[in-house]
C-alpha positions in Angstrom: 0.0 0.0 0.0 1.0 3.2 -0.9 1.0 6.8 1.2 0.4 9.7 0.0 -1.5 13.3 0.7 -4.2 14.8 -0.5 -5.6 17.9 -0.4 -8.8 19.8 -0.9 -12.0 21.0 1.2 -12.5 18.5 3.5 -16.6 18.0 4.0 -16.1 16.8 8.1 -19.5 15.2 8.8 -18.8 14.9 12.4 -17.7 18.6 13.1 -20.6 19.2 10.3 -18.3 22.0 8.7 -16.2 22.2 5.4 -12.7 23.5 5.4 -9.5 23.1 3.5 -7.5 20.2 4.6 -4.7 18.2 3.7 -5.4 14.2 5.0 -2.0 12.2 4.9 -2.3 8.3 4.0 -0.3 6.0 5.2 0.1 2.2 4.2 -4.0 2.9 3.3 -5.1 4.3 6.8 -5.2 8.0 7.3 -2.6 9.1 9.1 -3.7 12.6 9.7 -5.9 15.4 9.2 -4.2 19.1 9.0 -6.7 22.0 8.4 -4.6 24.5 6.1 -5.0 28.1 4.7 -5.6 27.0 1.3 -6.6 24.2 -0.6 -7.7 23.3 -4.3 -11.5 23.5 -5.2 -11.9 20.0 -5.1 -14.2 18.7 -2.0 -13.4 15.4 -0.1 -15.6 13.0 1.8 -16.2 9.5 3.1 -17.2 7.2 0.7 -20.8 6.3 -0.1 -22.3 3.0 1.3 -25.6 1.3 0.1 -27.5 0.3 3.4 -29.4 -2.2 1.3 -28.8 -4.3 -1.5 -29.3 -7.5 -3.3 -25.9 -7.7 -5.4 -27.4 -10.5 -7.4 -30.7 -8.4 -8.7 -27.4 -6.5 -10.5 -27.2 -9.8 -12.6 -23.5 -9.5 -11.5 -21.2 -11.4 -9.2 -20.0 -9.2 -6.4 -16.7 -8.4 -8.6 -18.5 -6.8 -11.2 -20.7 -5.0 -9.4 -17.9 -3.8 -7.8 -16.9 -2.2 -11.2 -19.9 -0.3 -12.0 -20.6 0.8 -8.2 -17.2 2.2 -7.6 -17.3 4.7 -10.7 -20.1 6.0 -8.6 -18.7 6.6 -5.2 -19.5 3.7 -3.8 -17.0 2.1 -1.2 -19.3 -0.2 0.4 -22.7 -2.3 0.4 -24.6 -4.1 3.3 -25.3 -7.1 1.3 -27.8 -9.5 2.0 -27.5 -12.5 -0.5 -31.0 -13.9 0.0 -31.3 -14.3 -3.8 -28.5 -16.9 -4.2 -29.6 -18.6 -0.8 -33.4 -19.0 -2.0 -31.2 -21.0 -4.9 -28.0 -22.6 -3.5 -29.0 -22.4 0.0 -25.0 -21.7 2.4 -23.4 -22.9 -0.9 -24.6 -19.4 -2.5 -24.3 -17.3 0.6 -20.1 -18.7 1.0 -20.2 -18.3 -3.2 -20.6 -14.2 -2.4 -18.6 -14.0 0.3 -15.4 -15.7 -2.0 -15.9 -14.1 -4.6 -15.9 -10.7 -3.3 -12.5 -11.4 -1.7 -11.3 -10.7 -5.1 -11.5 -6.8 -5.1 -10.8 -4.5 -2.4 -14.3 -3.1 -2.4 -16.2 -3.7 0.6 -19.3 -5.9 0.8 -20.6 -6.9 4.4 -22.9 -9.9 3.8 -25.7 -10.8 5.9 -27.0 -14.3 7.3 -30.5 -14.4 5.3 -33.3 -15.2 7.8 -36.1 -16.3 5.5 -35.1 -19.3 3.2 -37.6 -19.9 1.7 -39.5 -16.8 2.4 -43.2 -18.2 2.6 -44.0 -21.8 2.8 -46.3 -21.2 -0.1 -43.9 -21.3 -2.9 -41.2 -23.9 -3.8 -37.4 -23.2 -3.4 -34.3 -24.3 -3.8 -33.1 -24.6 -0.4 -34.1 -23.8 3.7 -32.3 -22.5 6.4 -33.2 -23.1 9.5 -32.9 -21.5 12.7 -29.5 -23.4 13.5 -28.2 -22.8 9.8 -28.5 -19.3 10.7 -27.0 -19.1 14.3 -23.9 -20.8 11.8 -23.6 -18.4 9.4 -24.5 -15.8 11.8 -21.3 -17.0 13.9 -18.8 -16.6 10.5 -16.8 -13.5 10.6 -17.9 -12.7 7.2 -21.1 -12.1 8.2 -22.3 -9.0 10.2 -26.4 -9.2 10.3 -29.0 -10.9 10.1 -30.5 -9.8 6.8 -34.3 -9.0 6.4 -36.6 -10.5 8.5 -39.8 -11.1 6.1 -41.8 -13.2 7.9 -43.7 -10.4 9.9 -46.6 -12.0 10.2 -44.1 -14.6 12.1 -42.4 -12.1 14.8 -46.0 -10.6 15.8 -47.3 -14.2 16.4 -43.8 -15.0 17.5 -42.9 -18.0 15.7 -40.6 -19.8 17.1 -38.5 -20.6 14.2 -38.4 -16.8 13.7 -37.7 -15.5 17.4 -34.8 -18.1 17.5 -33.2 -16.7 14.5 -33.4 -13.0 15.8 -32.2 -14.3 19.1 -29.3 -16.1 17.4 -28.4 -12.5 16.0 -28.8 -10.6 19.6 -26.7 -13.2 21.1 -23.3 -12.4 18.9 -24.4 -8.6 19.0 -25.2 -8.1 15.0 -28.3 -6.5 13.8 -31.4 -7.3 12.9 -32.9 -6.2 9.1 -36.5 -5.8 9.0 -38.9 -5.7 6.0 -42.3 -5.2 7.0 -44.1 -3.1 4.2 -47.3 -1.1 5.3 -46.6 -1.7 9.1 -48.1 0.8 11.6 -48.7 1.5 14.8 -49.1 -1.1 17.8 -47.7 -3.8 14.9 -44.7 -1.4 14.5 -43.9 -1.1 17.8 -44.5 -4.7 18.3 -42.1 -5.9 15.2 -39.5 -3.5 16.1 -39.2 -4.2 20.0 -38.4 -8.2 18.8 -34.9 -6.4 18.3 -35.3 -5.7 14.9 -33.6 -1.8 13.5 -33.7 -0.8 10.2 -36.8 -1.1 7.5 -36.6 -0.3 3.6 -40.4 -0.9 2.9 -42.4 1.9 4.0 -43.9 3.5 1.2 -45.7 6.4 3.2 -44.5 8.8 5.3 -46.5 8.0 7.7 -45.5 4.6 7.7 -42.0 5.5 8.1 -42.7 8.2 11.3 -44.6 5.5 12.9 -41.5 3.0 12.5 -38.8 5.8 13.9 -41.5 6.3 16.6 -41.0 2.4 17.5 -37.2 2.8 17.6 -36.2 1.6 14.2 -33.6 3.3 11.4 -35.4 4.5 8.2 -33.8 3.1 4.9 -34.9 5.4 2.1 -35.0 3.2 -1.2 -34.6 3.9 -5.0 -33.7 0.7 -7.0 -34.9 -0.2 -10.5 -38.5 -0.8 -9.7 -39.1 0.1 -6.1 -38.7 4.1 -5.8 -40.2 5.5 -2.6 -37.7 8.7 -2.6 -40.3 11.0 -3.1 -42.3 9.5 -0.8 -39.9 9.2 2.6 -37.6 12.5 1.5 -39.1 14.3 4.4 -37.8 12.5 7.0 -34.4 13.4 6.3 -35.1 16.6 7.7 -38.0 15.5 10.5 -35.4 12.8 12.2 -32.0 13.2 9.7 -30.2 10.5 12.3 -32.3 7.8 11.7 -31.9 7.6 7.7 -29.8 5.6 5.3 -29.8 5.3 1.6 -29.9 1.9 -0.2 -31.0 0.7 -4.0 -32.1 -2.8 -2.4 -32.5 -4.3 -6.3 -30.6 -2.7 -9.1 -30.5 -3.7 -12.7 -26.9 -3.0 -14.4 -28.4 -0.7 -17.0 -29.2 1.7 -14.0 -25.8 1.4 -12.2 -24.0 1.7 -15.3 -25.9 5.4 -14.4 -25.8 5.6 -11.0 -26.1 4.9 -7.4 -26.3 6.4 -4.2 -24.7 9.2 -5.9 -28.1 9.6 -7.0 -29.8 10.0 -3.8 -27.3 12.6 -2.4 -28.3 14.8 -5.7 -32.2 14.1 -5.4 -32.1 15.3 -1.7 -29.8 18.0 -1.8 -31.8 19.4 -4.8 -34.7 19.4 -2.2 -33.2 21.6 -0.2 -32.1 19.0 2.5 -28.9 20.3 4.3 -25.8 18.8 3.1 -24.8 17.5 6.1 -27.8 15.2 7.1 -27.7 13.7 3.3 -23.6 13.0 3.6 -24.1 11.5 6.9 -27.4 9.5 5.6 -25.1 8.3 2.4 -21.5 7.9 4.0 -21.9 7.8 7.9 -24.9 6.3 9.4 -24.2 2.8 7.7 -21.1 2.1 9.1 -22.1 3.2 12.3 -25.6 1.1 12.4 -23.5 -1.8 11.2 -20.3 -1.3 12.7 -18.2 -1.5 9.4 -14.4 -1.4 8.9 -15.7 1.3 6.3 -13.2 4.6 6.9 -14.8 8.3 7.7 -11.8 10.5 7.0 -11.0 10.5 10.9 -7.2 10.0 11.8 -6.6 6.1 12.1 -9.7 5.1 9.8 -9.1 2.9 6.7 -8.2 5.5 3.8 -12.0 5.1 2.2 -13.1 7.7 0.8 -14.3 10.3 -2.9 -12.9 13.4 -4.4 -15.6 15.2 -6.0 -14.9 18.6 -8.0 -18.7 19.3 -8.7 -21.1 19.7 -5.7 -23.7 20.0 -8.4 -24.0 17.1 -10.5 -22.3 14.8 -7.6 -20.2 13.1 -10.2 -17.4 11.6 -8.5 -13.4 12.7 -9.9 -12.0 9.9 -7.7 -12.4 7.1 -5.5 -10.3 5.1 -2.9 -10.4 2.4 -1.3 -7.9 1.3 1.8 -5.7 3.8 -0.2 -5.6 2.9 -3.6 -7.1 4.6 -6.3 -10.1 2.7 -7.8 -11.8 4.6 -10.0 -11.4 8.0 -11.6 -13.5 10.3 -14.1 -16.1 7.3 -14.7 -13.2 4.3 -15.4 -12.4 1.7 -12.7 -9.2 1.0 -11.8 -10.9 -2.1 -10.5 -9.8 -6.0 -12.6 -12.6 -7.9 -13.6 -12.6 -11.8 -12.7 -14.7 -14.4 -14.0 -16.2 -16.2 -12.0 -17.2 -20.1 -11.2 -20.7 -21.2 -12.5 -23.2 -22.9 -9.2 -27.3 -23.0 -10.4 -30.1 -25.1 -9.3 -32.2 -26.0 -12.7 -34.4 -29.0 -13.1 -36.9 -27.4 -14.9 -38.1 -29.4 -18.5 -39.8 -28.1 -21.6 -43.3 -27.0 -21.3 -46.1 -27.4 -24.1 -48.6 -24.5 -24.4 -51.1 -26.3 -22.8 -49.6 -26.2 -19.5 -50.4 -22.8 -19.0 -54.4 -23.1 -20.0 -56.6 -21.9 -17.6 -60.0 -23.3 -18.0 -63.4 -21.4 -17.4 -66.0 -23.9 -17.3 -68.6 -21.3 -18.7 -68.7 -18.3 -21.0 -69.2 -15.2 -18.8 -66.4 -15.6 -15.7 -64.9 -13.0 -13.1 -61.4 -13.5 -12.5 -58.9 -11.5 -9.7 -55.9 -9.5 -11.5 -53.4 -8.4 -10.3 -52.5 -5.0 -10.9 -49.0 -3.9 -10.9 -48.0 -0.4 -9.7 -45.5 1.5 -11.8 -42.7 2.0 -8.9 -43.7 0.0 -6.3 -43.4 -3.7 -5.2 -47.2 -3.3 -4.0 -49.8 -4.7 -6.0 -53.4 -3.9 -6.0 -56.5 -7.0 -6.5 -58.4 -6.3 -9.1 -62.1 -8.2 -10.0 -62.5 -7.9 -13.7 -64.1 -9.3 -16.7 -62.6 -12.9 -18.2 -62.0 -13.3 -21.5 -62.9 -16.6 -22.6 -62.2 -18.6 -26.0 -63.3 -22.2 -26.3 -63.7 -22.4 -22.6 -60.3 -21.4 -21.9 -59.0 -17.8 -20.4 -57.5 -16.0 -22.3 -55.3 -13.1 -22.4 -57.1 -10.2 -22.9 -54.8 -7.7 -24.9 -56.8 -5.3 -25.6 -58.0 -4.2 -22.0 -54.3 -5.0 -21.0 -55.1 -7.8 -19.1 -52.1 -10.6 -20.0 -51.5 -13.9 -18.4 -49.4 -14.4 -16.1 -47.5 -17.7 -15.3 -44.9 -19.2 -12.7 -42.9 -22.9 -13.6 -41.2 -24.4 -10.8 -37.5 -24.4 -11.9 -36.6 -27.2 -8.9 -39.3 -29.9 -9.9 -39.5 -31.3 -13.3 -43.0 -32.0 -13.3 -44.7 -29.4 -11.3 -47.6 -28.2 -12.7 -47.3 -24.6 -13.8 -49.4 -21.6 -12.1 -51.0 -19.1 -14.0 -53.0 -16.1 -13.7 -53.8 -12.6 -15.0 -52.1 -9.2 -14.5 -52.9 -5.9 -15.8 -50.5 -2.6 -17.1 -47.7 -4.8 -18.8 -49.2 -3.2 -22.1 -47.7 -5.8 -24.3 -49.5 -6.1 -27.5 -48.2 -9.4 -28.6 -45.1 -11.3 -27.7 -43.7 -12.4 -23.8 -41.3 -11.8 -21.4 -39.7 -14.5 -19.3 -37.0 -14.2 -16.2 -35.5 -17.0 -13.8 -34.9 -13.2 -11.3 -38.7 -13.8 -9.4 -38.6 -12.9 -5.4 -37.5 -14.9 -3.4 -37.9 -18.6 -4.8 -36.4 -17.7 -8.4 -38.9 -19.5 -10.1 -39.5 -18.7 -13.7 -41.7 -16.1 -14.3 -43.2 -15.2 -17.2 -45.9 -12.5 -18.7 -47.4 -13.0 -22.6 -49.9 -11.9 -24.9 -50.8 -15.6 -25.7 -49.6 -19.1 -23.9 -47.7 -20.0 -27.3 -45.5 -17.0 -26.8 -45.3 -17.9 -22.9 -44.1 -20.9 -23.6 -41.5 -20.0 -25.9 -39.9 -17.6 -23.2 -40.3 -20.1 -20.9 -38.8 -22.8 -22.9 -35.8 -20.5 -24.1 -34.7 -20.4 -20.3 -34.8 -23.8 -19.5 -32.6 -24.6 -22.2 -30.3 -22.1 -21.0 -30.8 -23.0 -17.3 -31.6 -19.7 -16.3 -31.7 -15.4 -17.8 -34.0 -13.4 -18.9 -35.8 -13.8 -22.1 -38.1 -12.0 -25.1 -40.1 -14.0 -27.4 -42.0 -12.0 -30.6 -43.4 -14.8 -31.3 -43.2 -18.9 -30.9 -40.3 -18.8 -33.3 -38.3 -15.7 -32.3 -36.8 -15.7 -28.8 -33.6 -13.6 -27.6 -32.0 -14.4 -24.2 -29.3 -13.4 -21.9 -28.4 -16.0 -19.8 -27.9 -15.6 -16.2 -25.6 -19.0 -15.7 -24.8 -18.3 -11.9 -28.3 -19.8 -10.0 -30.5 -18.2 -13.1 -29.3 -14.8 -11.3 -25.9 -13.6 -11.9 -23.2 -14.1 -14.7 -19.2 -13.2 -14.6 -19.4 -11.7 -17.4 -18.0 -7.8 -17.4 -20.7 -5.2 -15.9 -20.9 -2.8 -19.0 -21.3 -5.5 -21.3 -24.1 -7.2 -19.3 -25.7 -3.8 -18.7 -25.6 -3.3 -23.0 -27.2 -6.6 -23.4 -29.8 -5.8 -20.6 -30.2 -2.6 -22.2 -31.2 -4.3 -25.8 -33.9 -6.8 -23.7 -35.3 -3.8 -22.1 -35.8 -2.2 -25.8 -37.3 -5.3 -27.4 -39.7 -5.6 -24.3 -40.7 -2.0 -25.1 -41.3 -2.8 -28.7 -43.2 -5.3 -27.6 -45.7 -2.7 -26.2 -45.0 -2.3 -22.4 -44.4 0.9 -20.6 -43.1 0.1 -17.8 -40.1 1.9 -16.8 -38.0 -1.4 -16.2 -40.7 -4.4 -17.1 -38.5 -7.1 -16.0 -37.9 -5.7 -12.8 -40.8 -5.3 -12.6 -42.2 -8.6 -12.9 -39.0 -10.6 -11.0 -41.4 -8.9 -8.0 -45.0 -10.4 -9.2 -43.9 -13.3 -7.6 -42.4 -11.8 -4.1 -45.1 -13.1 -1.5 -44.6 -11.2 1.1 -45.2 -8.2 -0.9 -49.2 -7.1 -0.4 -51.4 -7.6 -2.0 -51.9 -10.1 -4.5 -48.7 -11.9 -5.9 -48.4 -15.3 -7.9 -45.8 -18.4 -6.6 -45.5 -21.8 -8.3 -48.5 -22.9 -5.9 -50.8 -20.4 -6.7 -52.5 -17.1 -6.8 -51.3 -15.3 -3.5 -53.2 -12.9 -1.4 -50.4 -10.8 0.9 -52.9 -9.4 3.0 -54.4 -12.6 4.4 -51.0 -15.2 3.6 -53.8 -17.5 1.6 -54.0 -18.2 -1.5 -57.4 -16.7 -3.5 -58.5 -18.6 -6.8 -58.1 -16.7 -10.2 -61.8 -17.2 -11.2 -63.9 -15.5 -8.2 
């Protein structure tokens, strides 16, 4: 490791004043901070860390990511690799943790506490309450990532309560996820030891969780964007926020990051201190990361940024060492083993027929929400050839269908789903909170099929079929989630998807992350597994035709 000095105006988020500053690095810890006269116009500051993410919703390995997160500012992620567990069970969790060994960028991985999530949907693994104390007990692992299973800690399950207790008892924090919690259920969820949430999508959601104690994680990732939304309580209780992306297609971090955040809320006004320490401080504190804050004896972590407009980041080190500069990483990229857990077979059209039993039926839609992981029930009209439901394209109501990837011979589930606007054609993807099922959205069953059949071939990506006889792919080798392949060339590819999808006829802003959450259960209000049609509200399942 190198030393070195730097100089320029030092943003101090503890003394919460700027000043010029010249910080001396020594074999990549800073030796020391010196306030001087002058200094050039270029502003320093900790490193950003992202309180909240899935690395695998990237469809990168940690190393990758790594490559495009860096450019960005970011230093660090809390991780929680709950994807590749729902898959690969501790085999995927220790897959992260080795691989992102192999760049000095920070990820702190988290023991995931809800594998599988519901017992309403087929995955590829469990881990109990014991395989969790395990993991929890590793040194590579610093929480215990988001608890799901709400509905468990207020009825105190005790397969739940001895997985949070596992966490108390070697002092690492509990995650929560509990979307739409309020009041006496807040208080209740939160006093089972649990601190942070990234779910609310009100306001007054989020006040009532700080009122209960817990840390407010204000998310913008791909699909799920609830800035707007929370951005006041940066300024009503500014030291109980964080920033996080919690899913993040690599078209979007090609673009940016938390980097992002800091912009949106300083262009609001907030005061620059509360965002920096939302964005670079509260993480590492929360967590209690080996992440540096520019404080004499800290790992040499940190951003140089010349533009306190834009946020675009000149430089970034970590422990040190220059790793990215002007937009380029200085970061290597490594490829990467392939682990997956495919036993999915060919499907025939007729798997995915829905029968009506009479002309004139009612069926429940679900409605999907441009933004938000939230879906809303809908009753509406069937549309019904030959005693079969159809798709009906014209009102936008399209079928909807989930195929067990971990049983050949499951039967597949299917339903109907409204504002995926495609006029003809399907989507497929093997990324489908939390089980990683395929899932799969079409104008007819032929076209369904098609995707559907183009990914088990491949054993896993993310698919567009036209038609039966024109399909393109990009295949996600690692657990139908991830591939090694370089971040910028996955993110062109992704990018090319996302425009024949739009061709297609769909507006969504990112339709296939979009749909990987049509089958996340624990996500009100009606959601589709491999089982069934899924009603969030009650945790039953509701039949299509009403």
């Amino acid at each position: 490791m190198s030393s070195f000095s730097i100089s320029g105006q030092l943003i101090d988020l503890f003394n919460r004043r700027t000043y010029p500053a010249k910080i001396e690095i020594n074999k990549g810890i800073v030796a020391s901070v010196t306030e001087i006269t002058e200094a050039p116009e270029q502003y320093i500051l900790p490193g950003f860390t992202d309180a909240h993410v899935h690395i695998e919703s990237s469809m990168l390995v940690p190393t990758a990511f790594a490559r495009l997160a860096v450019v960005h500012g970011t230093v660090a992620t809390v991780s929680d690799p709950h994807e590749i567990a729902n898959v690969c069970g501790k085999e995927g969790v220790q897959y992260m943790i080795a691989n992102s060994k192999k760049t000095p960028f920070k990820f702190f991985f988290g023991a995931p506490s809800c594998v599988p999530a519901t017992s309403f949907e087929t995955a590829g693994a469990h881990l109990g309450a014991n395989d969790v104390a395990n993991l929890l007990a590793l040194p590579d692992i610093w929480y215990l990532s988001e608890m799901m299973n709400y509905p468990g800690v207020l009825n105190k399950d005790p397969e739940v309560m001895a997985k949070i207790e596992a966490a108390k008892t070697v002092g690492k924090p509990v995650d929560g996820h509990a979307p739409g919690l309020k009041g006496a259920d807040a208080m209740a969820y939160a006093s089972a030891g649990i601190s942070t949430d990234h779910e609310c999508f009100t306001l007054e959601e989020a006040l009532d969780k700080v009122k209960a104690g817990m840390h407010i994680l204000i998310r913008e990732g791909s699909a799920a964007k609830n800035f707007e939304a929370l951005a006041d309580i940066i300024k009503l209780h500014p030291d109980r926020v964080m920033f996080c992306s919690d899913d993040k297609h690599p078209d979007e971090l090609v673009l940016h990051h938390i980097n992002r955040l800091v912009k949106r809320a300083l262009d609001k006004g907030h005061d620059l201190y509360d965002v920096l320490r939302a964005a670079c401080v509260h993480p590492v504190l929360h967590y209690k990361l080996p992440v540096g804050l520019l404080r004499e004896g800290d790992p040499a972590d940190f951003i140089v940024v010349k533009d306190r407009e834009e946020w675009l980041v000149h430089q970034a080190y970590i422990n040190g060492e220059l790793v990215a500069e002007d937009g380029e990483t200085e970061l290597s990229h490594v490829q990467a083993p392939v682990i997956n857990n495919f036993s999915a077979k060919p499907k025939q059209p007729s798997d995915f027929v829905i029968k009506s039993g009479k002309e004139h039926t009612e069926i429940r839609v679900i409605e999907a929400l441009e933004g938000q992981l939230i879906t809303n029930e809908l009753i509406k009209p069937g549309k019904v050839e030959n005693g079969v439901l159809v798709s009906d394209v014209a009102n936008d109501i399209l079928k909807i269908a989930v195929v067990n990837r971990y049983e050949p011979n499951a039967p597949v589930s299917a339903a109907f789903i409204k504002h995926f606007g495609l006029q003809k054609g399907a989507l497929a993807s093997t990324v489908a909170h939390d089980c990683h099922n395929i899932i799969a959205v079409g104008a007819d069953d032929v076209s369904i099929c098609a995707a559907v059949n183009a990914l088990v071939a491949c054993k896993g990506g993310v698919a567009v079929a036209a038609d039966a006889e024109t399909v393109e792919v990009m295949p996600l080798p690692i657990g139908g989630l991830m591939t090694s392949d370089d971040g910028y060339t996955v993110a062109k590819q992704y990018s090319k998807l996302d425009k024949k999808a739009k061709e297609l006829g769909t507006k969504l802003k990112a339709p296939f992350m979009t749909l990987s959450f049509m089958a996340l259960l624990v996500i009100p209000s009606l959601k589709l597994s491999d089982k069934g049609l899924f009603d969030g509200k009650d945790f039953k399942f509701s039949p299509v035709i009403v």
